[in-house]
LOMAR-484293 format. One record per atom (N, C-alpha, C): residue in one letter; x, y, z. Coordinates in pm, whole numbers, plus 50000, padded with zeros to 5 digits. Each point is the difference from the previous one (the first is absolute). Layout:
AXYZ/...
END
This chain:
X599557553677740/X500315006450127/X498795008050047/X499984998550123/X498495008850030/X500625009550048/X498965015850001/X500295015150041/X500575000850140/X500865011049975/X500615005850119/X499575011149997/X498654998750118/X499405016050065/X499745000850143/X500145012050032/X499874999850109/X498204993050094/X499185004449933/X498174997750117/X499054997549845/X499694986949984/X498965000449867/X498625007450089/X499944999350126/X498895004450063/X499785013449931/X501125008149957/X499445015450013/X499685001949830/X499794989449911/X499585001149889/X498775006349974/X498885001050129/X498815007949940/X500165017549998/X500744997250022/X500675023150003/X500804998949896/X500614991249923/X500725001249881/X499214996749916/X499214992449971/X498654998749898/X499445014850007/X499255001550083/X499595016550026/X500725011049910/X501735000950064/X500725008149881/X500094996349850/X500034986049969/X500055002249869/X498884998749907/X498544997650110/X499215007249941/X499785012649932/X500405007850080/X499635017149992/X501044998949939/X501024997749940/X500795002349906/X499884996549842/X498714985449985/X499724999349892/X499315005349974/X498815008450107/X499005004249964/X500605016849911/X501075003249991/X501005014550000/X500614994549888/X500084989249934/X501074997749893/X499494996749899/X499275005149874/X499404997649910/X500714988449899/X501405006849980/X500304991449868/X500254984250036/X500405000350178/X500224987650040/X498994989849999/X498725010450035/X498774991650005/X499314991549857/X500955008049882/X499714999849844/X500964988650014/X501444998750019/X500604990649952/X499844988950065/X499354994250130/X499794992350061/X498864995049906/X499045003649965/X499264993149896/X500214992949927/X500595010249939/X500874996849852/X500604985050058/X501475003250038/X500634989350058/X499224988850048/X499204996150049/X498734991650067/X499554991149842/X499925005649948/X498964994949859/X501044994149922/X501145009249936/X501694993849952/X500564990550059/X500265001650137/X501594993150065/X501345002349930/X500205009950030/X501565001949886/X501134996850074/X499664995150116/X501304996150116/X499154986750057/X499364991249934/X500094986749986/X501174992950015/X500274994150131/X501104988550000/X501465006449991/X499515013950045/X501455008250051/X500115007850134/X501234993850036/X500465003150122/X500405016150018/X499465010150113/X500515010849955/X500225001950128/X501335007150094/X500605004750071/X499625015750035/X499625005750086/X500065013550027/X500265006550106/X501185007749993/X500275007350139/X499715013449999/X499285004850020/X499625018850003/X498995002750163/X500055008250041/X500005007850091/X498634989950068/X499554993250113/X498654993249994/X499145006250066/X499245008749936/X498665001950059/X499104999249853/X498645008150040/X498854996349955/X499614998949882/X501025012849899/X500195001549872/X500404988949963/X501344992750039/X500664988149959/X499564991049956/X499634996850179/X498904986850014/X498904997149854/X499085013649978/X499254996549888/X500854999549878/X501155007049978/X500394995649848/X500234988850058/X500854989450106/X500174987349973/X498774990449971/X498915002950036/X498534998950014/X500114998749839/X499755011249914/X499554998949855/X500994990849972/X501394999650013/X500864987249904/X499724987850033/X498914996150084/X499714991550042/X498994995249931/X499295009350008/X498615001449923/X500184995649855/X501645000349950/X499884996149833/X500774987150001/X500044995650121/X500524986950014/X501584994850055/X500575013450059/X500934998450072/X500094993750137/X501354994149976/X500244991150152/X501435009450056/X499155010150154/X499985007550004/X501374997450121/X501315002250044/X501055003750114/X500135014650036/X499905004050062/X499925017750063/X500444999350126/X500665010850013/X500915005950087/X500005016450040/X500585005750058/X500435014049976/X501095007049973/X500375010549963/X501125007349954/X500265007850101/X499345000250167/X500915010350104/X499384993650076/X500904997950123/X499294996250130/X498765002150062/X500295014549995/X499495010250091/X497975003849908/X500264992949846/X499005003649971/X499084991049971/X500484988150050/X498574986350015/X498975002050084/X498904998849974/X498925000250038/X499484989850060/X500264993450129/X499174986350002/X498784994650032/X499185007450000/X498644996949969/X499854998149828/X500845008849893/X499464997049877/X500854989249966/X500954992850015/X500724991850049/X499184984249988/X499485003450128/X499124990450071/X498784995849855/X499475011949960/X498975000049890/X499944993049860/X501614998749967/X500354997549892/X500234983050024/X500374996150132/X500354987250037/X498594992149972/X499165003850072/X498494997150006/X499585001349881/X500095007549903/X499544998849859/X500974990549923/X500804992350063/X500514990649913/X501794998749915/X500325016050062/X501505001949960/X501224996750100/X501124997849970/X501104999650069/X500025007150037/X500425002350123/X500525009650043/X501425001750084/X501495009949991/X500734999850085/X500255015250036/X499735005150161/X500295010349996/X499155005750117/X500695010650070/X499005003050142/X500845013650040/X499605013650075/X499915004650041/X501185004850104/X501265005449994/X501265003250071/X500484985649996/X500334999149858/X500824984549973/X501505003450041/X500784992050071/X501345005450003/X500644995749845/X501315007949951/X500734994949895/X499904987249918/X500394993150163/X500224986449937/X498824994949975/X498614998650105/X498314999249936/X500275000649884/X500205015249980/X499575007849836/X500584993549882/X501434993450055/X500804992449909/X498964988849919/X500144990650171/X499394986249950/X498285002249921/X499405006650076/X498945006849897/X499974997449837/X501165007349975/X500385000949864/X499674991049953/X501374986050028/X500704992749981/X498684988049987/X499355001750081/X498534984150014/X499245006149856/X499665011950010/X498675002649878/X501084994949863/X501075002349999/X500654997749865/X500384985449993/X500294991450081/X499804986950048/X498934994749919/X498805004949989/X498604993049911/X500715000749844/X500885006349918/X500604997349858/X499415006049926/X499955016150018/X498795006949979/X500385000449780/X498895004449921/X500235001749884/X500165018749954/X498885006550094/X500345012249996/X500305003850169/X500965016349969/X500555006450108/X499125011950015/X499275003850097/X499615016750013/X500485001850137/X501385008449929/X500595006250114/X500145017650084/X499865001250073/X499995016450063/X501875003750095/X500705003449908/X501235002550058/X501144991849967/X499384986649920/X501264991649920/X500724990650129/X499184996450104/X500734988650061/X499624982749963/X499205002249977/X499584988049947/X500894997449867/X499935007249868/X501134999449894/X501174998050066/X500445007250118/X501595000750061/X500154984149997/X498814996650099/X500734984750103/X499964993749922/X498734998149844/X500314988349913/X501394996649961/X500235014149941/X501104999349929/X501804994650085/X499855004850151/X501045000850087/X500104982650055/X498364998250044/X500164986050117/X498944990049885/X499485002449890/X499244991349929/X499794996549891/X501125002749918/X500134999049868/X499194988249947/X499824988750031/X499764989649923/X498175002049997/X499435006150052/X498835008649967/X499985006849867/X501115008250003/X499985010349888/X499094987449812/X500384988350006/X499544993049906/X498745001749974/X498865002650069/X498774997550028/X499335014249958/X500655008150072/X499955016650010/X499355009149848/X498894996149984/X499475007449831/X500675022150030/X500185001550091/X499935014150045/X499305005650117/X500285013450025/X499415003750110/X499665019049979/X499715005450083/X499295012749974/X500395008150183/X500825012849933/X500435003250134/X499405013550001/X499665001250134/X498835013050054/X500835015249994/X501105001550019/X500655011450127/X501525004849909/X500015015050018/X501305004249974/X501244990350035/X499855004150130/X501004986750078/X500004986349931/X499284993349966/X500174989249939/X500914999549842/X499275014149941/X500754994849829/X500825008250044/X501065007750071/X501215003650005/X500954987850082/X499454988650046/X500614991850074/X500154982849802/X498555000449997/X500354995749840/X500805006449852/X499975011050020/X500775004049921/X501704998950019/X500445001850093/X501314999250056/X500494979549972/X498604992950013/X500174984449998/X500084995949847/X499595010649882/X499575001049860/X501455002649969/X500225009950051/X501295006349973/X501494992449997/X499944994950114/X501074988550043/X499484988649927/X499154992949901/X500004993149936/X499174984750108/X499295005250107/X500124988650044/X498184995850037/X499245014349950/X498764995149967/X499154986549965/X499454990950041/X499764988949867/X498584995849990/X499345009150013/X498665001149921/X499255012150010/X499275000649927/X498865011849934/X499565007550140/X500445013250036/X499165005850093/X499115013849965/X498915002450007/X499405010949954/X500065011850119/X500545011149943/X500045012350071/X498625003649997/X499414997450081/X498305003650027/X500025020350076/X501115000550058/X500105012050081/X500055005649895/X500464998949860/X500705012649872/X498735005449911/X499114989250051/X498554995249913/X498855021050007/X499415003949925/X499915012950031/X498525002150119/X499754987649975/X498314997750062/X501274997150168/X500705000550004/X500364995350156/X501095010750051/X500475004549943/X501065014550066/X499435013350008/X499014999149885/X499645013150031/X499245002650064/X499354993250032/X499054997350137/X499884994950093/X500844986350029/X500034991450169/X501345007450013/X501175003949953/X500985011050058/X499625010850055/X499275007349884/X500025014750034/X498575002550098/X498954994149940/X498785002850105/X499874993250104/X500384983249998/X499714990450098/X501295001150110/X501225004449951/X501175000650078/X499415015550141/X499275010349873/X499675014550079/X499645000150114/X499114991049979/X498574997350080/X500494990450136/X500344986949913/X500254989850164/X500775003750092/X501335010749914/X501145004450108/X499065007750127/X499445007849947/X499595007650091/X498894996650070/X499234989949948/X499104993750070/X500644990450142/X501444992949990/X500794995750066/X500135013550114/X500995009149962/X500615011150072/X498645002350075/X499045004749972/X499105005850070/X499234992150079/X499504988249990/X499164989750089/X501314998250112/X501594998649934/X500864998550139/X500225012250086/X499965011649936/X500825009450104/X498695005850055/X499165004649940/X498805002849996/X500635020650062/X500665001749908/X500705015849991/X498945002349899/X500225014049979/X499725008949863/X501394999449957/X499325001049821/X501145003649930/X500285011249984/X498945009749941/X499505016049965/X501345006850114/X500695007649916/X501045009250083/X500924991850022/X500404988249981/X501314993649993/X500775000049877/X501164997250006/X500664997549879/X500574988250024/X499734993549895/X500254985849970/X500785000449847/X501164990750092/X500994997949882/X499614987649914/X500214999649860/X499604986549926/X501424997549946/X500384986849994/X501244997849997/X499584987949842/X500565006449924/X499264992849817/X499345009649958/X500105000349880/X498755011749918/X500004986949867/X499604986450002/X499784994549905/X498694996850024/X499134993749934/X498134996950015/X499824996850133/X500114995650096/X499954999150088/X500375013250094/X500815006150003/X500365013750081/X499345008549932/X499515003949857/X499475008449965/X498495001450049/X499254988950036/X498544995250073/X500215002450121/X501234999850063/X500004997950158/X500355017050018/X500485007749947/X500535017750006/X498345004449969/X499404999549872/X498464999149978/X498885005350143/X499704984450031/X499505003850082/X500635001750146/X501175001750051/X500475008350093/X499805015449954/X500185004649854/X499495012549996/X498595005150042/X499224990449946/X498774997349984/X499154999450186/X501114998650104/X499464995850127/X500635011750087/X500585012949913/X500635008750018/X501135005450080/X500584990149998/X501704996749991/X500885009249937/X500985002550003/X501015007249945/X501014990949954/X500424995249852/X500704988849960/X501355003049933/X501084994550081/X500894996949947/X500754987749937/X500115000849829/X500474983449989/X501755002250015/X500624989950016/X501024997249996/X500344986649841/X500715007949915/X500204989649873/X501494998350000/X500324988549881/X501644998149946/X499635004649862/X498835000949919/X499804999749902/X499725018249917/X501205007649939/X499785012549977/X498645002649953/X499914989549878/X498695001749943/X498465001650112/X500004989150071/X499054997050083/X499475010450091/X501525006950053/X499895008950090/X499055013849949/X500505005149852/X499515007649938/X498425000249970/X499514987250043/X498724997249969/X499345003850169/X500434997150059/X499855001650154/X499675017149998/X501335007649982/X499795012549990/X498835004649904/X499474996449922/X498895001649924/X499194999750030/X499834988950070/X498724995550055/X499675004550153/X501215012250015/X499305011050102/X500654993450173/X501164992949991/X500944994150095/X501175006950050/X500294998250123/X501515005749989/X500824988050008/X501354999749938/X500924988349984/X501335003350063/X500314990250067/X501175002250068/X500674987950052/X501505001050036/X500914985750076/X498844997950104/X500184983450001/X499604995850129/X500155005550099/X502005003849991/X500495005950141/X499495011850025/X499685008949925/X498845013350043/X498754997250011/X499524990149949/X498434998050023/X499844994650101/X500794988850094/X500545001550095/X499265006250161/X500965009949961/X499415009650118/X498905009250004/X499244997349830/X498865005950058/X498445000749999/X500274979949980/X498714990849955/X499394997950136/X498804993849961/X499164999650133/X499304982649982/X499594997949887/X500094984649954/X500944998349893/X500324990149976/X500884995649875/X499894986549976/X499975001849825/X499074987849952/X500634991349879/X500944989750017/X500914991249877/X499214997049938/X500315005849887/X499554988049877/X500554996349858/X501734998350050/X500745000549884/X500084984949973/X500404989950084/X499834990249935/X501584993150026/X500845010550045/X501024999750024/X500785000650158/X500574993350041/X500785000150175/X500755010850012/X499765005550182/X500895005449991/X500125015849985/X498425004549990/X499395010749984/X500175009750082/X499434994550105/X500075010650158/X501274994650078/X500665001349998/X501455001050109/X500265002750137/X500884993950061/X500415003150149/X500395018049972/X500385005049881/X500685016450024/X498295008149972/X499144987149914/X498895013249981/X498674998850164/X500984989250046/X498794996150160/X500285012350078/X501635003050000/X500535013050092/X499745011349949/X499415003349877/X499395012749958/X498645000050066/X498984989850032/X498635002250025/X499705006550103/X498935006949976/X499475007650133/X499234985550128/X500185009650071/X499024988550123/X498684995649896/X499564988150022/X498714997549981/X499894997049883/X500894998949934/X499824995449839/X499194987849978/X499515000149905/X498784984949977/X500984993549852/X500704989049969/X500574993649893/X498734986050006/X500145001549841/X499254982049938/X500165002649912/X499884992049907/X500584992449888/X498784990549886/X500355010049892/X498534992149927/X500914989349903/X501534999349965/X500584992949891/X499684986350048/X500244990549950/X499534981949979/X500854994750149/X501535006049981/X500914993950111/X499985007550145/X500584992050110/X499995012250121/X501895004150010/X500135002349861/X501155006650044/X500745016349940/X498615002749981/X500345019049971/X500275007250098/X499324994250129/X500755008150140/X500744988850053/X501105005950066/X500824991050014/X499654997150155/X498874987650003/X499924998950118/X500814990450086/X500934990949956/X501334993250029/X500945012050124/X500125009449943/X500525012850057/X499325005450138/X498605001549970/X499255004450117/X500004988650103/X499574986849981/X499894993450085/X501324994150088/X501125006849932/X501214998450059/X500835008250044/X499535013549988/X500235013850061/X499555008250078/X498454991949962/X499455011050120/X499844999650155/X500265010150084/X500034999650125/X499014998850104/X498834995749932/X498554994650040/X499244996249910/X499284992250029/X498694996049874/X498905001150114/X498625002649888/X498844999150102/X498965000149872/X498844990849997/X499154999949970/X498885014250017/X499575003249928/X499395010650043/X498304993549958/X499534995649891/X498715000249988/X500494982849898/X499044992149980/X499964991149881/X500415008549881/X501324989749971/X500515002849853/X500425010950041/X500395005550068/X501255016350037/X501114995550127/X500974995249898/X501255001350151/X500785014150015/X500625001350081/X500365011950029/X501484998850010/X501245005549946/X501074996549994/X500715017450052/X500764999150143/X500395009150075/X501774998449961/X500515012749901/X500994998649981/X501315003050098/X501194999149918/X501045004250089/X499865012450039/X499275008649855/X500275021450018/X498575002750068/X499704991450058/X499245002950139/X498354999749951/X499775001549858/X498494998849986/X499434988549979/X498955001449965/X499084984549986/X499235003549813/X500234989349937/X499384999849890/X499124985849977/X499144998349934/X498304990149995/X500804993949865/X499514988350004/X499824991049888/X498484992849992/X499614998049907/X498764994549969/X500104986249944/X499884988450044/X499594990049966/X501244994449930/X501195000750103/X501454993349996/X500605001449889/X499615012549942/X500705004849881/X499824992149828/X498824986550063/X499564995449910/X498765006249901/X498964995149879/X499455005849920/X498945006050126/X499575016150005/X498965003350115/X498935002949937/X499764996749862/X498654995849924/X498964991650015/X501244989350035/X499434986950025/X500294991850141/X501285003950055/X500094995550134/X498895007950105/X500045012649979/X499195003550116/X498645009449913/X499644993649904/X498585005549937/X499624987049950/X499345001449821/X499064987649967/X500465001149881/X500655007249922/X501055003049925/X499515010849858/X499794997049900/X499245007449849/X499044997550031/X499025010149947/X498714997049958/X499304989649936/X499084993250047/X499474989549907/X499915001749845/X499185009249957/X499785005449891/X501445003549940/X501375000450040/X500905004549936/X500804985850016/X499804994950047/X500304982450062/X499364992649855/X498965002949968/X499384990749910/X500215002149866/X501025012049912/X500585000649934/X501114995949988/X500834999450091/X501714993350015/X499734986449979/X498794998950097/X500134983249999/X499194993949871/X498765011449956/X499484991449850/X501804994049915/X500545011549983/X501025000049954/X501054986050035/X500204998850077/X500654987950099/X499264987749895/X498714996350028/X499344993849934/X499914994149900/X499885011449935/X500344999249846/X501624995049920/X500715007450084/X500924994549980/X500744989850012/X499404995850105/X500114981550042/X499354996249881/X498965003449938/X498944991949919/X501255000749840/X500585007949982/X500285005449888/X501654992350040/X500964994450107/X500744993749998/X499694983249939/X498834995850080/X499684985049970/X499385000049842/X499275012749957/X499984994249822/X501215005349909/X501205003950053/X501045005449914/X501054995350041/X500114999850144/X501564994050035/X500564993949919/X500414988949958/X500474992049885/X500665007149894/X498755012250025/X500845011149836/X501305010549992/X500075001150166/X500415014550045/X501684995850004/X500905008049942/X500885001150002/X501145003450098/X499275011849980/X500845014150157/X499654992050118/X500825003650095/X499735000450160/X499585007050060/X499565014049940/X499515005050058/X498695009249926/X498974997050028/X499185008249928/X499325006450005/X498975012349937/X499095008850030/X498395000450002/X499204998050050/X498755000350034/X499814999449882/X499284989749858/X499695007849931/X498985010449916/X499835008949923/X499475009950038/X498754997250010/X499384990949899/X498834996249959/X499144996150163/X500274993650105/X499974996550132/X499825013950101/X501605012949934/X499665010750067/X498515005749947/X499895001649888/X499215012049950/X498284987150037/X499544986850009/X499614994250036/X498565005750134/X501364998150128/X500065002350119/X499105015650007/X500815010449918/X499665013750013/X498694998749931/X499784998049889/X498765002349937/X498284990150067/X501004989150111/X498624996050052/X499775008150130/X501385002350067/X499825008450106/X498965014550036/X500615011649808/X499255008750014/X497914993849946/X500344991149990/X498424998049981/X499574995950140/X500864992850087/X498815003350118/X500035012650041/X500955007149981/X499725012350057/X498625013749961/X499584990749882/X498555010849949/X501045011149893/X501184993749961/X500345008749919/X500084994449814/X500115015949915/X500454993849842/X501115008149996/X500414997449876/X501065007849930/X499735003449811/X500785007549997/X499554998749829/X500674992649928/X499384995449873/X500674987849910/X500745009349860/X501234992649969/X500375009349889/X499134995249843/X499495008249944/X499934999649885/X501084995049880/X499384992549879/X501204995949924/X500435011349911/X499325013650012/X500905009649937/X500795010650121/X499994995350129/X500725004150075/X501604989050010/X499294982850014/X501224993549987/X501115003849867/X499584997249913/X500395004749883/X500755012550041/X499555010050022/X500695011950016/X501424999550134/X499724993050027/X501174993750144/X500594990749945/X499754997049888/X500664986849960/X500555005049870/X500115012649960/X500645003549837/X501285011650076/X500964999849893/X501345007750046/X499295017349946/X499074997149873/X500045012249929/X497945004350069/X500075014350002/X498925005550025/X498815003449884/
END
């Protein structure tokens, strides 16, 4: 099947980006070598749907590079890129996927890249695992495993683990430590607000901004809203979590009070259903809502677009939704991811750890699959600690090594 993109013309501005993105990604630039000289995805089909821009593009680039035959897609409408798109076509990959895809686009999208009979899955949000399993089972034969990016995704596999109806090897790449504690908490910090701010083009400093999650992701996104001198309130379900919030120098409170007295407010639970028609009638005039979780359904924008008593565009990527109780409150980038819909999303450099990771773990499905039992499994560590120890060497950094009368001493019950 040949690619579904929108203009191969605009491929020389997507070459461009994922230039400057390899030139920013050390370990990628290491494993593309590597991979190049090996081929460890020789004569395997690999499927990938995650977010498409420039970062992507080059990890699909390196699995290529080790001999993958490459189908790609994206994991949100709103966050295809089609110039890098265009780039990836021209360098020789499938491509399905373009830029304000409607549903059904986004569907068939899916549905063609998985069409090629892929051997591995790298998925961002678990739709690709969904449709095999729902509209394509007789795939599942072929299927060595797959490797999923995103909270949202292994709470959507786990629930499929759970019900018994899993049927092959998926690696929780999000649980991996080289990828939460840093494309959550720093890369989530950073793009949100790199989004918020290139759209509204407000100050933050002297607002209070509500964060709605205090898990790796909300804890990066409260961060630097402190950090941009904000006044932060999270909103949690989690006692524990909350307690960490308050620690970490937050005030915590119901939605329905935070409510009335946020100025942006920012999902990132992962969960629907967040912001409400009762917490829209608490907002002051002028409220700014977006949404950093995987899905667009933490604000309930089903509600707004069917309640409200005007709509109006106000700037790219800001509609304006004029309620019944007479004010007007902002949404950013249709309540979808505003990291990546209306920014460029993580940092490269924090991009090129998730995805070494991604990598590797594809690499580490095709020489083990066969062995693996579970359905569901964990980065493993040897891969995490891997990743970190080549990472801090580009960084110009060491660490200290233990001695064998220090192991020893960590390793005996008696002193």
């Amino acid at each position: 099947m040949s690619s579904e993109i929108r203009d191969i013309n605009l491929a020389e501005s997507g070459e461009r980006k994922i230039e400057w993105v390899k030139r920013n990604c050390d370990l990628l630039r290491t494993l593309e070598k590597e991979f190049s000289e090996s081929k460890p995805f020789a004569g395997k089909k690999v499927t990938l749907s995650v977010h498409l821009e420039a970062k992507t593009a080059y990890l699909c680039l390196v699995l290529a590079a080790g001999g993958a035959e490459m189908y790609v897609t994206g994991s949100n409408p709103l966050s295809t890129q089609d110039d890098v798109a265009a780039a990836l076509v021209k360098a020789g990959l499938e491509v399905h996927a373009w830029y304000g895809a409607t549903p059904e686009e986004y569907e068939t999208h899916i549905r063609h890249v998985l069409e090629a009979g892929p051997n591995i899955i790298i998925d961002d949000g678990g739709d690709l695992v969904t449709m095999v399993h729902k509209e394509m089972p007789h795939l599942i034969p072929n299927i060595i495993g797959g490797c999923e990016e995103t909270t949202t995704g292994i709470i959507r596999l786990e629930a499929m683990n759970k019900a018994g109806e899993l049927k092959f090897p998926m690696v929780r790449v999000n649980n991996a430590a080289c990828k939460h504690f840093f494309d959550n908490r720093y890369g989530t910090g950073q793009s949100v607000f790199d989004g918020i701010n290139r759209t509204t083009n407000l100050i933050v400093a002297g607002k209070i901004v509500v964060v709605a999650g205090y898990g790796w992701c909300g804890k990066g996104t409260a961060m630097r809203a402190k950090g941009l001198g904000a006044r932060v309130v999270v909103t949690e379900i989690d006692p524990i979590k909350a307690i960490e919030a308050v620690m970490d120098g937050f005030d915590v409170m119901p939605m329905k009070e935070a409510a009335k007295v946020g100025d942006f407010f920012i999902t990132v639970t992962g969960c629907d259903g967040v912001i409400d028609k009762e917490d829209f009638a608490e907002m002051k005039e002028g409220a700014i809502l977006c949404n950093a979780g995987h899905f667009d359904c933490e604000i309930d924008m089903a509600w707004l677009k069917a309640n409200a008593v005007e709509k109006k565009e106000q700037r790219k990527n800001i509609m304006g939704y004029k309620l019944p109780t007479g004010q007007w409150i902002f949404v950013l980038a249709e309540g979808r991811l505003v990291n990546l819909a209306a920014g460029d999303g993580h940092p490269a450099e924090i991009m090129d750890m998730s995805f070494a990771i991604q990598a590797l773990s594809a690499k580490y499905l095709v020489e083990h699959g066969g062995e693996l039992t579970e359905k569901l499994i964990d980065v493993p560590e040897e891969v995490d600690r891997d990743v970190a120890k080549r990472k801090l060497a580009f960084l110009g950094k060491e660490i200290d090594v233990l001695t064998p009368e220090q192991e020893k001493y960590l390793n005996s019950y008696t002193v």
